[in-house]
C-alpha positions in Angstrom: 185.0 73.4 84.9 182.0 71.4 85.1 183.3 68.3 87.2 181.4 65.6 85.4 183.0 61.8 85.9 183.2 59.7 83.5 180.1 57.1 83.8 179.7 55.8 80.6 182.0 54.6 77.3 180.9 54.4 74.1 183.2 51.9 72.1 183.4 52.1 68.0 185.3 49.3 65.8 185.7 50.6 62.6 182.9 52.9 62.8 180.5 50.0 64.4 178.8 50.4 67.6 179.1 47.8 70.4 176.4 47.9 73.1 178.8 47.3 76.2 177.9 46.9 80.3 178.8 49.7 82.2 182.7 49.6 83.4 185.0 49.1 79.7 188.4 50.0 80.7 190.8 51.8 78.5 194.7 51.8 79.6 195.9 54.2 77.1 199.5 52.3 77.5 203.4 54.3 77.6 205.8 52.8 79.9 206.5 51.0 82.8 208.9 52.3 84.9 211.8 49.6 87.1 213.8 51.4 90.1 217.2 50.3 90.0 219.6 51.0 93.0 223.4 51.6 92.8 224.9 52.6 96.3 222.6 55.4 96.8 222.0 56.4 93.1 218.5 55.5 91.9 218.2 54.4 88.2 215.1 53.0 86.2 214.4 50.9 83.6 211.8 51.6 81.0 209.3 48.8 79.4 206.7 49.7 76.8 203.2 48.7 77.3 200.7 48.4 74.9 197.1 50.4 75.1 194.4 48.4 76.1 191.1 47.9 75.9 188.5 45.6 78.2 184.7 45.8 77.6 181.7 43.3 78.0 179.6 43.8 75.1 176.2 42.5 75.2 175.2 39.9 72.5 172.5 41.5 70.2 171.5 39.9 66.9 174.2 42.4 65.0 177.3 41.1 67.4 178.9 37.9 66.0 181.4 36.5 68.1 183.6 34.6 65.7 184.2 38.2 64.0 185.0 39.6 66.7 187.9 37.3 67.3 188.9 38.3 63.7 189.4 42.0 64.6 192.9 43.5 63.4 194.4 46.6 62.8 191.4 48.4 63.4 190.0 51.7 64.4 188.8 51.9 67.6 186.7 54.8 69.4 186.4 55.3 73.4 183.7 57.9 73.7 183.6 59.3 77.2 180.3 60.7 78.4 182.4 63.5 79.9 183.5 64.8 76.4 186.7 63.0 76.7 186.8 60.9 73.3 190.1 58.0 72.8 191.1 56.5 69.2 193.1 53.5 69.4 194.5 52.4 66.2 196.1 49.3 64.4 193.8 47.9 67.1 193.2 43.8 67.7 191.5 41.3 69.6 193.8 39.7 72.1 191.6 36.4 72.8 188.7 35.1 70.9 184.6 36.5 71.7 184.0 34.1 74.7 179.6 34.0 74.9 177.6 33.9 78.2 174.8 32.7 77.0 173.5 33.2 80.5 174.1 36.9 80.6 173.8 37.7 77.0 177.3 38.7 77.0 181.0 38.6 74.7 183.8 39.7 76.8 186.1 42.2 74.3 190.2 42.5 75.1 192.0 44.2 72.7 195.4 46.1 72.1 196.6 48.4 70.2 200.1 50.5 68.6 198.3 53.8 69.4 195.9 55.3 71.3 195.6 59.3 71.4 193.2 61.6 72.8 190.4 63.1 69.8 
């Protein structure tokens, strides 16, 4: 066991590369669980959450924005720098590519149906 951390993603659409900033986030979704309480019986109610995905790409000459607010039922690929590797499919954009032109940088939500570890 080595102990490395993960310090770095690498994020894929469809086979495409997006330069991102340091801290994407990737919340592989399942379920949300609700305690109930019946006299002194504890019960729970279970809500699905979608995976997600949050990244701040940087905008280089080969990012456009408005296709990025296009993005549907995609491929995605969550490269850990540990070795851990996450493909999202049937992935989307959740809002469209908002630019800071000050920063040089597209903020990227996205869901998915799937997301599994490679």
């Amino acid at each position: 066991m080595s102990g490395r951390i993960t310090g770095v993603a690498t994020i894929k659409v469809d086979g495409q590369e997006f330069p991102t900033e340091r801290g994407a986030t990737l919340d592989p979704g399942g379920v949300n669980r609700t305690t109930k309480m019946a006299g002194r019986r504890v019960y729970w109610v279970e809500e699905p959450i979608p995976p997600t995905l949050q990244a701040i790409v940087m905008h280089t000459e080969d990012i456009d924005i408005i296709e990025i607010g296009r993005i549907r039922d995609a491929t995605v690929l969550f490269e850990c720098d540990n070795g851990q590797d996450y493909m999202l499919t049937g992935a989307f954009t959740t809002e469209s590519g908002q630019l800071n032109s000050g920063e040089g940088q597209v903020r990227l939500n996205m869901a998915a149906r799937t997301c599994e570890r490679v």
